[in-house]
N, C-alpha and C positions, 0 to 999 in steps of 0.2 A: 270656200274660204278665201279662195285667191280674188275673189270677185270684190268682197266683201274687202279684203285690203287695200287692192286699187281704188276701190271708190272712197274711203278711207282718205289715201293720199289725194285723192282727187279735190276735195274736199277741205281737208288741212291744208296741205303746202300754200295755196296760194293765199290763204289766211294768215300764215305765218310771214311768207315774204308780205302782204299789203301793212304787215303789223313791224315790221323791220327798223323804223326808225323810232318807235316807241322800246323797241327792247333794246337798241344803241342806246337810247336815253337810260336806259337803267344801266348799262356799262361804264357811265359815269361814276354811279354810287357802290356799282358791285364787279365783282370776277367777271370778264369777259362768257366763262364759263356758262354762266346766268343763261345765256342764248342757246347752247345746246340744251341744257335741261327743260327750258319751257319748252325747246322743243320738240325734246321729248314728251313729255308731259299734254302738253296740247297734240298731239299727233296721237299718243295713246287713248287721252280722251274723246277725240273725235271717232277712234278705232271702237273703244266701248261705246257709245250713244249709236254707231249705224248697227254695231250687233244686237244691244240693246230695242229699237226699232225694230230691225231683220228679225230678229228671237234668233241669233246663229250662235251658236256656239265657239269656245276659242280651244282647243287642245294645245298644251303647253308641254311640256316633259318636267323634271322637276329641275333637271340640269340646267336648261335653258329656264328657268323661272329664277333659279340660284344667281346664274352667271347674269342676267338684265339686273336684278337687283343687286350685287355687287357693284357690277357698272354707275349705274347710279347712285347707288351710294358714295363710290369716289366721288363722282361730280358732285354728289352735292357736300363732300364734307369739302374742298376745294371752293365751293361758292361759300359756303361757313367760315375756311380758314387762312384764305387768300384772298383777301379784300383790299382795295386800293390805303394805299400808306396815310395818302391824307385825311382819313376821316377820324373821329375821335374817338377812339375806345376803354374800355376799363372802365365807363359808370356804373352802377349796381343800382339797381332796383326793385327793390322787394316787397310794392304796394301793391297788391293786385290790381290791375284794369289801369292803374295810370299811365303807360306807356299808350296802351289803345286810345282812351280818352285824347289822349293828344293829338295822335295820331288822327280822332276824329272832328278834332275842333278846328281844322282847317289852318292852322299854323306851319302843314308842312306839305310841300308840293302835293298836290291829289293824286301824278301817277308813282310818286313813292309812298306814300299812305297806302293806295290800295295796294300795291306789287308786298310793300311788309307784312300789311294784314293776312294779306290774300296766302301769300307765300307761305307764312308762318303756319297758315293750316295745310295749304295743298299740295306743299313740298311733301309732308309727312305722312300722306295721305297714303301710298303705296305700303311703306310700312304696316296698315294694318290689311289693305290686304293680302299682304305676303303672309301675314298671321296666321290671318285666313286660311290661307292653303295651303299651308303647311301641319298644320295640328289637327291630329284627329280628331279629339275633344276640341276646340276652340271655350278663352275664358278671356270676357272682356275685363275682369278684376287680373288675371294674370296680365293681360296685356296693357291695362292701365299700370301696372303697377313696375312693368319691363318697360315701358316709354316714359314715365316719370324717372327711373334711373338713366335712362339712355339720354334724355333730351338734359338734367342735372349735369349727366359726365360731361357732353358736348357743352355748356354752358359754365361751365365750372373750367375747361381746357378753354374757352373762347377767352376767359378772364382773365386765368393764370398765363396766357399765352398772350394778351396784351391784343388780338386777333378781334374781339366782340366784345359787349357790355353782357354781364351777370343781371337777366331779366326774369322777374317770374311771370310776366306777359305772357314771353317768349314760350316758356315749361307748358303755361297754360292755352296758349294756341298748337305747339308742336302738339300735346297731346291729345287736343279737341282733331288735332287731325288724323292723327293715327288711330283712333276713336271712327271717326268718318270712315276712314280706310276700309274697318273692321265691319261695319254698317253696310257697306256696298255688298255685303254678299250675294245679293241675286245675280252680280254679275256672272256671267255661263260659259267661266273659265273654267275647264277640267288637267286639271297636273294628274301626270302620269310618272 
């Protein structure tokens, strides 16, 4: 496994530093924060595709499965809730797909278009597999119906908190991603 991580980082890191001045460009629009999570996030995915490939397995304990997704989860409600002063928040939007349409008609930079889209699903995406491995039975109507409230409350404090615009875009990407999350399960992670 130790192999398996080295070559991991081997692999990541210098993807992530060649990628360094496209993720400062998004520190314009977002939390500084932003750059630890993708790089978490890309560093993790790179860790699953060479196990994935390798067929290697990951042993996890359920502490250490807890305490990573805590972690993250602060950063990322901190990239949710600490956003630069000057951008404009408190719109509401409750048309479904109008935010993406826009989003894909080329009216807004293409590396913010993708980073929102993108985000919107592959931020949330760990969420469902922490689902995953936590539930003996696993229910994707349970878990549909626990990230419909979860992504709501967050969207509902981004409003009231004057922090984010009130999007059902946004409900409906976060949960396509946790959804995804839930869907990786072949990955050959064992919690203990």
């Amino acid at each position: 496994m130790k192999k398996i991580i080295k070559l991991s980082l081997i692999y990541s890191q210098p993807l992530i530093i060649l990628l360094l001045p496209v993720w400062f460009e998004l520190t314009r629009y977002l939390h500084f924060m932003v750059i630890a999570i993708l790089w978490f996030c890309f560093s993790f995915f790179v860790l699953f595709c060479i196990c994935l490939i390798k067929d290697e397995k990951i042993i996890v304990s359920k502490r250490i499965l807890h305490l990573v997704l805590l972690l993250y989860s602060i950063g990322l409600l901190i990239l949710l809730f600490f956003r630069p002063q000057e951008q404009n928040y408190g719109a509401v939007n409750l048309i479904p797909f109008e935010t993406i349409q826009f989003y894909l008609s080329g009216q807004v930079d293409h590396l913010i278009a993708v980073y929102n889209l993108g985000a919107n699903i592959g931020l949330f995406l760990p969420y469902g597999l922490y689902y995953r491995y936590i539930k003996k039975k696993p229910s994707i109507i349970n878990l549909i119906l626990i990230a419909i409230g979860s992504v709501c409350l967050i969207e509902g404090l981004q409003y009231i908190s004057n922090r984010g615009s009130l999007d059902i875009d946004d409900l409906i990407l976060n949960v396509l991603g946790v959804c995804f999350g839930f869907l990786f399960h072949p990955l050959k992670l064992y919690v203990r």
